[in-house]
C-alpha positions as CSV (number, residue, x, y, z in Angstrom):
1,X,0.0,0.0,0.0
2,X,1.4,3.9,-1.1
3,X,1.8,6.1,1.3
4,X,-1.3,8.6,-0.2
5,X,-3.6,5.2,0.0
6,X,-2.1,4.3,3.6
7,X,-3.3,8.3,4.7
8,X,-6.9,7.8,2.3
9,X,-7.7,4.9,4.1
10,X,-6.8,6.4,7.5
11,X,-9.1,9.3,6.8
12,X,-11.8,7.0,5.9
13,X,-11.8,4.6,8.1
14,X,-13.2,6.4,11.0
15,X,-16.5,6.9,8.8
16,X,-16.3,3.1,7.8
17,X,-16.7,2.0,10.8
18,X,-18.4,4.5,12.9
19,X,-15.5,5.7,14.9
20,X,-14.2,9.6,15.5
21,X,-11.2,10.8,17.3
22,X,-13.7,12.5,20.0
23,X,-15.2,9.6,20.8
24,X,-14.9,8.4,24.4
25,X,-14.1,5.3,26.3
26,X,-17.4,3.6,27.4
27,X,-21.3,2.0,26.7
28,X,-21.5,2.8,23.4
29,X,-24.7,4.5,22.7
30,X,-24.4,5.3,19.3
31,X,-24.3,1.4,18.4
32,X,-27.6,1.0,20.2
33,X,-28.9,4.2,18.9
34,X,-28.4,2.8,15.3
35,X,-30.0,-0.2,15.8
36,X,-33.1,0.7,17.1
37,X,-33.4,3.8,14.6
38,X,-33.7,2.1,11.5
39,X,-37.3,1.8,10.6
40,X,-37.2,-1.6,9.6
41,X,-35.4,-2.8,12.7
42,X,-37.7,-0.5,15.2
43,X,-41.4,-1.7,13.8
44,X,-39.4,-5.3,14.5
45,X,-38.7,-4.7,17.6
46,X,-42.1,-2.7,18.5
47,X,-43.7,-5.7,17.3
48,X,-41.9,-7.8,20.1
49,X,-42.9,-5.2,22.8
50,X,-45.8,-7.9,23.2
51,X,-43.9,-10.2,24.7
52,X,-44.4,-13.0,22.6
53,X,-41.7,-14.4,20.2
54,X,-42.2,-13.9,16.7
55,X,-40.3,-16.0,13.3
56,X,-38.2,-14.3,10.7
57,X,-41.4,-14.0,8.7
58,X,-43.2,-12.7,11.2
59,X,-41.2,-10.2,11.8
60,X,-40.5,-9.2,8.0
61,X,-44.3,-9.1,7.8
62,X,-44.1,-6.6,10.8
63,X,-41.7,-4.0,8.9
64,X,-42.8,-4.5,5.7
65,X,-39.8,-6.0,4.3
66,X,-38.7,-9.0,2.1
67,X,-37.7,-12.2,4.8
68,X,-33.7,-11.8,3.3
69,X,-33.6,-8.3,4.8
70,X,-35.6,-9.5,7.9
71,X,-32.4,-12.3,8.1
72,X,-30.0,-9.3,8.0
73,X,-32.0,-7.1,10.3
74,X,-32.2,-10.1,13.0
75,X,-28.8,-10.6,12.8
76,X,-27.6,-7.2,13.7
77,X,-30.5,-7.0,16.3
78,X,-29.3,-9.8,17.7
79,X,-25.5,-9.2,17.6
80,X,-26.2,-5.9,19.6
81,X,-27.9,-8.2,22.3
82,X,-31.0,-6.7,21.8
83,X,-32.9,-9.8,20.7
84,X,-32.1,-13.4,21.3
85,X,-33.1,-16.6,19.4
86,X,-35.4,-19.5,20.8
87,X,-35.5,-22.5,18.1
88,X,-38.2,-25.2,18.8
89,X,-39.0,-27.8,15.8
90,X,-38.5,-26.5,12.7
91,X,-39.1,-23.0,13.7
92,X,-36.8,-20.2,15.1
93,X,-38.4,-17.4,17.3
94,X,-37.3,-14.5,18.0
95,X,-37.9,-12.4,21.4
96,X,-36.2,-9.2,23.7
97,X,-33.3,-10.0,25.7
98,X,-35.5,-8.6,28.7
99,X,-37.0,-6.1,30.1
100,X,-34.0,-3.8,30.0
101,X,-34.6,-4.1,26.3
102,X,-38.3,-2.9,26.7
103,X,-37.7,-0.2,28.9
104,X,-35.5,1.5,26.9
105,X,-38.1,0.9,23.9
106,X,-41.0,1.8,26.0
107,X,-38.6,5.1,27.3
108,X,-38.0,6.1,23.7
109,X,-41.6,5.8,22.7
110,X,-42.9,8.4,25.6
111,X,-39.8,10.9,24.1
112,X,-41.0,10.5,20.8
113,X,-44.6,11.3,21.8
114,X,-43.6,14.1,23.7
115,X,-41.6,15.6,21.1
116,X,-44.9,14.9,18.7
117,X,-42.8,12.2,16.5
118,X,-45.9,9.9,16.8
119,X,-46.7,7.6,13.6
120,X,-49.6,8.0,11.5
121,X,-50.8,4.7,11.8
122,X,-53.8,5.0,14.7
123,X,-57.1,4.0,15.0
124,X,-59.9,3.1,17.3
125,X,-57.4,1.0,18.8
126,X,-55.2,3.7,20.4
127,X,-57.2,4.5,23.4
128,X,-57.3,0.6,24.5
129,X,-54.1,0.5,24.0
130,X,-53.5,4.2,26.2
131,X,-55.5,2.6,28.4
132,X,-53.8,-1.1,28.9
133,X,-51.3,-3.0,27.2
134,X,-48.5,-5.3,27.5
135,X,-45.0,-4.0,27.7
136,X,-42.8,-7.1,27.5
137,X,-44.5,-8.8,30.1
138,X,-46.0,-6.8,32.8
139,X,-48.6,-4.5,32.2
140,X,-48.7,-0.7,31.1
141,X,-50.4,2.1,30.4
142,X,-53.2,4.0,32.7
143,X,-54.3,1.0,34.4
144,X,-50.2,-0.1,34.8
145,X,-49.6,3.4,36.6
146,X,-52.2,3.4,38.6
147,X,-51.5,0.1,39.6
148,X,-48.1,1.3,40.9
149,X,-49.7,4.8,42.1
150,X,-51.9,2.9,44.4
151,X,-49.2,0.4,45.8
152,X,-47.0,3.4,46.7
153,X,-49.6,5.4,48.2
154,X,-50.5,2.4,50.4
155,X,-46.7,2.0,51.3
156,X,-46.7,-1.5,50.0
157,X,-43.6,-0.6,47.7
158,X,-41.0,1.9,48.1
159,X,-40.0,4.0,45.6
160,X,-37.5,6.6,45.2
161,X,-36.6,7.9,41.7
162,X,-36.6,5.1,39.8
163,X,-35.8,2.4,42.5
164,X,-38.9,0.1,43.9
165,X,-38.7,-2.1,47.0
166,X,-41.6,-4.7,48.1
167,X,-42.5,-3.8,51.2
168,X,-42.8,-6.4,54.0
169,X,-47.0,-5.4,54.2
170,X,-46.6,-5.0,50.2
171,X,-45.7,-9.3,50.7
172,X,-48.8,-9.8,52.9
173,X,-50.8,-7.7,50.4
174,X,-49.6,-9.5,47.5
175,X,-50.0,-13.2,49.4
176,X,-53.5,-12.3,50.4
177,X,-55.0,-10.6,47.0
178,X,-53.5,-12.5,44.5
179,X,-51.5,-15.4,45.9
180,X,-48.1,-14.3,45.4
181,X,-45.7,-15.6,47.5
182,X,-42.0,-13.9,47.6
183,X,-40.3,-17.1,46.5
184,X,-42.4,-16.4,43.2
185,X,-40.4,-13.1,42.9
186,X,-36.6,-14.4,42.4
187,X,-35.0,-14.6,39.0
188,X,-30.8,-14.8,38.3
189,X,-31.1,-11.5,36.2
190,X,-33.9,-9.7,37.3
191,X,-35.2,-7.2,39.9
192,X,-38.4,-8.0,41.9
193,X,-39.9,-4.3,41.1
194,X,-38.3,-1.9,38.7
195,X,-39.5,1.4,37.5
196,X,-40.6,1.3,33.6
197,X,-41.5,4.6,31.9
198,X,-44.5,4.4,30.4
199,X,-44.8,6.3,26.8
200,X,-48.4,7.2,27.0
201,X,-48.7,8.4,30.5
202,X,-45.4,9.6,30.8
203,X,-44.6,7.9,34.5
204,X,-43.9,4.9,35.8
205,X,-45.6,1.2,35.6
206,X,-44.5,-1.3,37.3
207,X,-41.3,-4.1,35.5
208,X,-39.8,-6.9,37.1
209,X,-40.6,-10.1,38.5
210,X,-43.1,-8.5,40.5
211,X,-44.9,-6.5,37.9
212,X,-44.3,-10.1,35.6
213,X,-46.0,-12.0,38.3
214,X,-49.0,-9.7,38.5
215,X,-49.6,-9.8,34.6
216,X,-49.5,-13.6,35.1
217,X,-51.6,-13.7,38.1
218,X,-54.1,-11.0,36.4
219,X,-54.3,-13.6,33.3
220,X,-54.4,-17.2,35.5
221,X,-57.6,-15.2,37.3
222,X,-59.2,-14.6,34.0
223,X,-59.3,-10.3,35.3
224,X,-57.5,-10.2,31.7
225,X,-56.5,-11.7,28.5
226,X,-54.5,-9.7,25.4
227,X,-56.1,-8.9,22.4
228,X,-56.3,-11.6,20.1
229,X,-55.1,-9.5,16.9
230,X,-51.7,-10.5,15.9
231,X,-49.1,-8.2,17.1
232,X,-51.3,-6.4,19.4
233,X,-50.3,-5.6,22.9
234,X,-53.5,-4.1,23.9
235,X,-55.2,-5.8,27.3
236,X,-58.6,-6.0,27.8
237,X,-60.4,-6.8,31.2
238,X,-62.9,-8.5,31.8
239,X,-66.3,-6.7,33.8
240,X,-64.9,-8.8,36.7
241,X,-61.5,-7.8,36.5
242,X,-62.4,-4.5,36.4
243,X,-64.3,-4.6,39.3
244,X,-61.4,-6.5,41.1
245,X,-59.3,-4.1,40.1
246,X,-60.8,-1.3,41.4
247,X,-61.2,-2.9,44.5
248,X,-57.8,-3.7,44.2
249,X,-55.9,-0.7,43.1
250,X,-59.2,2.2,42.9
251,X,-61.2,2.6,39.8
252,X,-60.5,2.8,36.2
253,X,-59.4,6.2,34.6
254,X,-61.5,7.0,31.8
């Protein structure tokens, strides 16, 4: 190599692959940042916001792409450790790494409403889904905030800023209402209650095993199911759920 391609390829190279002198040591936020902002990739990864795992095709469906894109989309997806794979059978599914994955999602969602960058697809569906949906796998929304409004107010979590704590009355609660039991609560890599901004309200729901464990519990009681449509993540209640919710956690927002 010449010395005048040696110094063209050390000017380029720092646009090649993403690098600049004034970059610092550290997370490496514009990675992520790239990988969620592609269109393609974010309607993917929207589309996984519901907790369930989705195929290739699926997915490609989702963003409106051919499946050979999808395949190059996944893999970057899940290279950054945003995604992971989940084969069974034939069939390879795709799902978040967890709900650190969502919350950032569900994070950059509420900034992007607040800043009016909303997309032009809604319908009669947007207020159910304003009013209660999945976000990975504990519920959000009105109904996810006041859920978490009403346990702090009773003292039966702790929260300051965006750390939670179950309260030692919060485990009675929890054993006597829904049957919870804290041994139900433990997971390797996850919390029991973690703060989750929620896009629509702009405040927190409730994330972590706990919040998982009450989406579960909500479902198992029949209180609530989620939409049937594919790639939904609305939640809809039941007339009894809605009543034991309210006498749970107060009544319903309208």
């Amino acid at each position: 190599m010449t010395c005048l391609r040696k110094a063209r390829y050390a000017l380029a190279r720092p646009q090649c692959f993403g690098y600049h002198r004034s970059m610092k040591s550290g997370p490496d936020i514009a990675l992520v940042a790239s990988l969620v902002g592609d269109p393609a990739r974010a309607n993917m990864l929207t589309a996984l916001m519901n907790g369930r795992a989705l195929t290739a095709s699926e997915l490609a469906q989702e963003a409106g792409i051919t499946p050979q894109t999808a395949s190059s989309h996944l893999a970057k997806l899940e290279a950054g450790g945003l995604i992971e794979p989940e084969k069974q059978g034939r069939h390879r599914y795709y799902r978040l790494t967890d709900d650190d994955v969502a919350s950032v999602l569900e994070g950059l969602a509420g900034l992007a409403a607040r800043t009016g960058h909303m997309r032009v697809r809604t319908g009669p569906k947007d207020p159910a889904l304003r009013r209660a949906r999945i976000c990975y796998d504990h519920l959000a929304g009105d109904l996810g905030v006041q859920m978490l409004d009403s346990l702090r107010e009773r003292h039966l979590v702790r929260q300051k800023k965006q750390d939670i704590e179950l309260t030692a009355e919060g485990e009675r609660f929890l054993a006597r209402h829904l049957q919870i039991s804290p041994g139900m609560l433990t997971h390797p890599r996850r919390p029991v209650c973690k703060a989750c901004l929620d896009w629509s309200e702009r405040r927190h729901h409730l994330a972590g095993t706990l919040g998982a464990a009450m989406m579960q519990r909500f479902a198992e009681l029949k209180w609530a199911a989620r939409d049937a449509t594919p790639g939904s993540r609305v939640v809809n209640f039941t007339r009894t759920g809605e009543k034991q919710f309210a006498a749970l956690f107060g009544d319903a927002k309208d």
